[in-house]
C-alpha positions as CSV (number, residue, x, y, z in Angstrom):
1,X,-15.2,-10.3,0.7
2,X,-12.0,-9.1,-1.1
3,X,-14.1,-5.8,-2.0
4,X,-14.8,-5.1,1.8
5,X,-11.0,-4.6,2.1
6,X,-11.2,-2.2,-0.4
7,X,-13.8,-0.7,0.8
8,X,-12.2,-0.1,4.3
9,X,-9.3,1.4,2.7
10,X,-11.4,3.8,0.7
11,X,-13.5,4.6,4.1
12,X,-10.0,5.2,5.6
13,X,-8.7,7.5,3.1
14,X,-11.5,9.9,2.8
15,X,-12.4,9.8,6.9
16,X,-8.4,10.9,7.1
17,X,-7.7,12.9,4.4
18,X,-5.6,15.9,5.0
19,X,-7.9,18.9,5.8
20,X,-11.2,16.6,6.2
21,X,-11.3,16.1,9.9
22,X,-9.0,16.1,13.1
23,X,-6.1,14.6,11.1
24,X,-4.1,17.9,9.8
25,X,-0.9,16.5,10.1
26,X,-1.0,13.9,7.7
27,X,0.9,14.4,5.0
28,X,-0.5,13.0,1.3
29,X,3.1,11.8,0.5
30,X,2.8,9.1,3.2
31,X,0.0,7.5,1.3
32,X,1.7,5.8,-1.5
33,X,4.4,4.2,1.4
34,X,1.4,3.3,3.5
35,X,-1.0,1.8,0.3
36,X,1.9,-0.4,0.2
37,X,2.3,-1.7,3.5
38,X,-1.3,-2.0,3.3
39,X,-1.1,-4.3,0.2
40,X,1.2,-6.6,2.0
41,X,-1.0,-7.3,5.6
42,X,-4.1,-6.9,3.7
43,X,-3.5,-9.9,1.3
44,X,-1.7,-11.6,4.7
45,X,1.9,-11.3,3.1
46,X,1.0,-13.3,-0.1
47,X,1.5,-10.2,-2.3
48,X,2.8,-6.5,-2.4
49,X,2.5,-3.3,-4.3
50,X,5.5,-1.6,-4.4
51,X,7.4,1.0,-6.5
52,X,4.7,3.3,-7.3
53,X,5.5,6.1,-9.2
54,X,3.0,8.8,-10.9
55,X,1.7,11.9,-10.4
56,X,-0.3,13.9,-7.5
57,X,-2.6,16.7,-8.3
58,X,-5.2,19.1,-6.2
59,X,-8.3,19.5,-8.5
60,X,-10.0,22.6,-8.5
61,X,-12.1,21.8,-5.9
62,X,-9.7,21.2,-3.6
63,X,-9.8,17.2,-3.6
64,X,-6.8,15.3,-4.1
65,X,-5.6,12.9,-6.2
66,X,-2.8,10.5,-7.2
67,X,-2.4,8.8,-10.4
68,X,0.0,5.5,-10.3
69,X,1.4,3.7,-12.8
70,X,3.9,0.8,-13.0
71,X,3.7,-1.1,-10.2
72,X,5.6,-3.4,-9.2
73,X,3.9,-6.9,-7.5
74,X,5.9,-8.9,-5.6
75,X,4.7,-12.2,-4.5
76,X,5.7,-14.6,-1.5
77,X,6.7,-17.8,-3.1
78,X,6.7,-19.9,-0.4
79,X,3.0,-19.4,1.1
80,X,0.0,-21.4,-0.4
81,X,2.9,-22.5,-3.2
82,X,0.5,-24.4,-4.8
83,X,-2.7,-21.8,-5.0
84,X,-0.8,-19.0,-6.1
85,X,1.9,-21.0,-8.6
86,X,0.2,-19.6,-12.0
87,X,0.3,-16.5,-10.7
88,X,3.9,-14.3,-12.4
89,X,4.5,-10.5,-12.2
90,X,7.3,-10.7,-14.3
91,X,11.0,-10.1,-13.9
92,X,10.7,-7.5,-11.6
93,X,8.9,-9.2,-8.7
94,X,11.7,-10.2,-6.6
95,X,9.4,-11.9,-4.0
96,X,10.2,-12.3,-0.2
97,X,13.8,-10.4,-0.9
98,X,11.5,-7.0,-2.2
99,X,9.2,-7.5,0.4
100,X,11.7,-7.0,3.0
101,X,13.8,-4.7,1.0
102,X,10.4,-2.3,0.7
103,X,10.5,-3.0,5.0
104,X,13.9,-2.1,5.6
105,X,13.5,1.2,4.1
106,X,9.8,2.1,5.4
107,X,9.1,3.9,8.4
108,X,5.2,3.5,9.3
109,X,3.7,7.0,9.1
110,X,0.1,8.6,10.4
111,X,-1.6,7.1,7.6
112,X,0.0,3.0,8.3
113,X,-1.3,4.1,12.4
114,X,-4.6,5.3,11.0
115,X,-5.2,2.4,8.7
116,X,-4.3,-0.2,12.1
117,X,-0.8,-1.7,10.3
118,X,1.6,-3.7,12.1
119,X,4.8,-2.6,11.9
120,X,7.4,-5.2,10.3
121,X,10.6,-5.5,11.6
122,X,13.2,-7.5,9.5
């Protein structure tokens, strides 16, 4: 089951890449914003990638590509307390505060609308 969601986000991202299809005006550096909006519905608020940082790159024939690297997990403490207690992203998962920090800032792009997000208002 958790592979399906992967999945649909992989289906997603290549039917609405930039230049594939009717979806022009998306623009590649909404994807890392929207990959973590998607992280937080997708795992129904328990978790959230956030912070992501790295590098993008066109290959040479033409497909594109980012590279992340240290991301940041933050996890809701309060929901399913005891399922998910074990689980620690160290000292830089600030939980429900960076979870609504990360919402405060975001502004849901073509690529949240494409992927069917909820927008989260805090």
């Amino acid at each position: 089951k958790d592979g399906d969601d992967i999945d649909t986000l992989l289906d997603a991202v290549e039917t609405f890449v930039p230049g594939s299809g009717s979806y022009r005006d998306v623009k590649d550096c909404h994807f890392p914003q929207a990959f973590s909006h998607y992280t937080y519905e997708k795992s129904k608020k328990h978790f959230m990638v956030v912070d992501l940082q790295g590098v993008f790159t066109t290959n040479l024939d033409g497909t594109k590509c980012f590279e992340l690297t240290d991301p940041v997990i933050h996890k809701h403490r309060k929901k399913n307390r005891d399922l998910y207690k074990s689980w620690t992203f160290g000292r830089t998962d600030r939980g429900e505060t960076g979870m609504k920090a990360f919402f405060k800032t975001h502004k849901c792009s073509d690529v949240c609308r494409l992927l069917g997000l909820t927008e989260v208002n805090v």
